[in-house]
C-alpha positions as CSV (number, residue, x, y, z in Angstrom):
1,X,121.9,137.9,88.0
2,X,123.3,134.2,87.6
3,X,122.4,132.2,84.5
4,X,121.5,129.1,85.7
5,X,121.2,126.3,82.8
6,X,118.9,125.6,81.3
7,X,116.1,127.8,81.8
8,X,116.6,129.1,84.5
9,X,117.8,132.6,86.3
10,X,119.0,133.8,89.8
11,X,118.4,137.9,90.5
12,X,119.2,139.2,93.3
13,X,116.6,141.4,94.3
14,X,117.7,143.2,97.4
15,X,119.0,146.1,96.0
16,X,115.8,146.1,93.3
17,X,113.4,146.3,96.2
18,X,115.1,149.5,97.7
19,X,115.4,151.7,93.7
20,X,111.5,150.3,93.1
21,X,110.1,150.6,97.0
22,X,108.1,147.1,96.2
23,X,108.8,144.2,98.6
24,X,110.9,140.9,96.9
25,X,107.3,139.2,96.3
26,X,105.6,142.2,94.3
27,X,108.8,142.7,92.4
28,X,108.8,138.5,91.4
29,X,105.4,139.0,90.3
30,X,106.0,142.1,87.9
31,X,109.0,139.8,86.5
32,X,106.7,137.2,86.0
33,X,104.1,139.4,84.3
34,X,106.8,140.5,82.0
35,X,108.4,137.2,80.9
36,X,104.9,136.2,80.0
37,X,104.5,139.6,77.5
38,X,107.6,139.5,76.6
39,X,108.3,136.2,75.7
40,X,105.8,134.1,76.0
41,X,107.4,132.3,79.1
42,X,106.3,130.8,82.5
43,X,108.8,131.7,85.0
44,X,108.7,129.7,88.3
45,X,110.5,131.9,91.3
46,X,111.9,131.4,94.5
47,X,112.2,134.1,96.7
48,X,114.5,133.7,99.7
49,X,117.7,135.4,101.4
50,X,120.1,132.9,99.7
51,X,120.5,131.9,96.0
52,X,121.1,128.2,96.4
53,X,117.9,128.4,98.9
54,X,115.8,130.8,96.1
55,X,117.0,128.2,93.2
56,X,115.5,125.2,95.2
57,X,112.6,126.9,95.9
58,X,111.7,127.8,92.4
59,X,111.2,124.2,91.2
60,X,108.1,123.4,93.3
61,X,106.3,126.9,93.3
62,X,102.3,125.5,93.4
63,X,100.0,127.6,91.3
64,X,101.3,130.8,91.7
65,X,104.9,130.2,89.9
66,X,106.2,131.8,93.2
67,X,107.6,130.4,96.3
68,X,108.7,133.0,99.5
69,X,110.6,132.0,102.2
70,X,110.6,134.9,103.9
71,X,112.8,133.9,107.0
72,X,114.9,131.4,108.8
73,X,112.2,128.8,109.7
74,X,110.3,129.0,106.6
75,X,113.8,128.0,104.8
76,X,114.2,125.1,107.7
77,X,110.7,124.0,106.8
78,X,111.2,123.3,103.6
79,X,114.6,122.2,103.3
80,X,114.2,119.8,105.7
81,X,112.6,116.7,104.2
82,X,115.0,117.4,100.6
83,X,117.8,115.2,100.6
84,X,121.0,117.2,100.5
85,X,121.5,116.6,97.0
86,X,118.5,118.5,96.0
87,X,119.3,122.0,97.2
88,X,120.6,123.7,93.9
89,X,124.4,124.0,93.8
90,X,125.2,120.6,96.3
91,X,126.7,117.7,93.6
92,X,129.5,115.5,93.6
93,X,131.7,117.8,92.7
């Protein structure tokens, strides 16, 4: 996991998915449910193979608070009309 100010977190969930035998999607969804019991917080989540990629993706997550981008051109998709400065991690520095 990456602490990622100032509410937010990264997980990587590869390794979760194999100990729990629940795809990355199912396994977002049970965090969600338990950030809400737990502490009374929404969590938005992006789900992809990449945590710059998941981080951008977990701003605009519709309805559901989760956004998959299960492969290559689901990434392309939506990273394609952001300006380069919006993918999480790209600044001046």
């Amino acid at each position: 996991m990456q602490p990622l100010p100032p509410t937010a977190l990264v997980a990587q969930l590869r390794g979760a998915s194999r100990v729990f035998s629940e795809a990355p999607r199912r396994l977002a969804q049970r965090f969600q449910l338990q950030a809400i019991a737990t502490y009374g917080v929404r969590v938005h989540i992006g789900v992809a193979h990449t945590w710059p990629t998941a981080a951008t993706a977990s701003a605009p997550t519709g309805p559901s608070g989760i956004l998959r981008l299960p492969d290559h051109r689901a990434v392309e998709t939506f990273l394609h009309p952001l300006p380069v400065d919006a993918v999480h991690g790209i600044g001046p520095a």
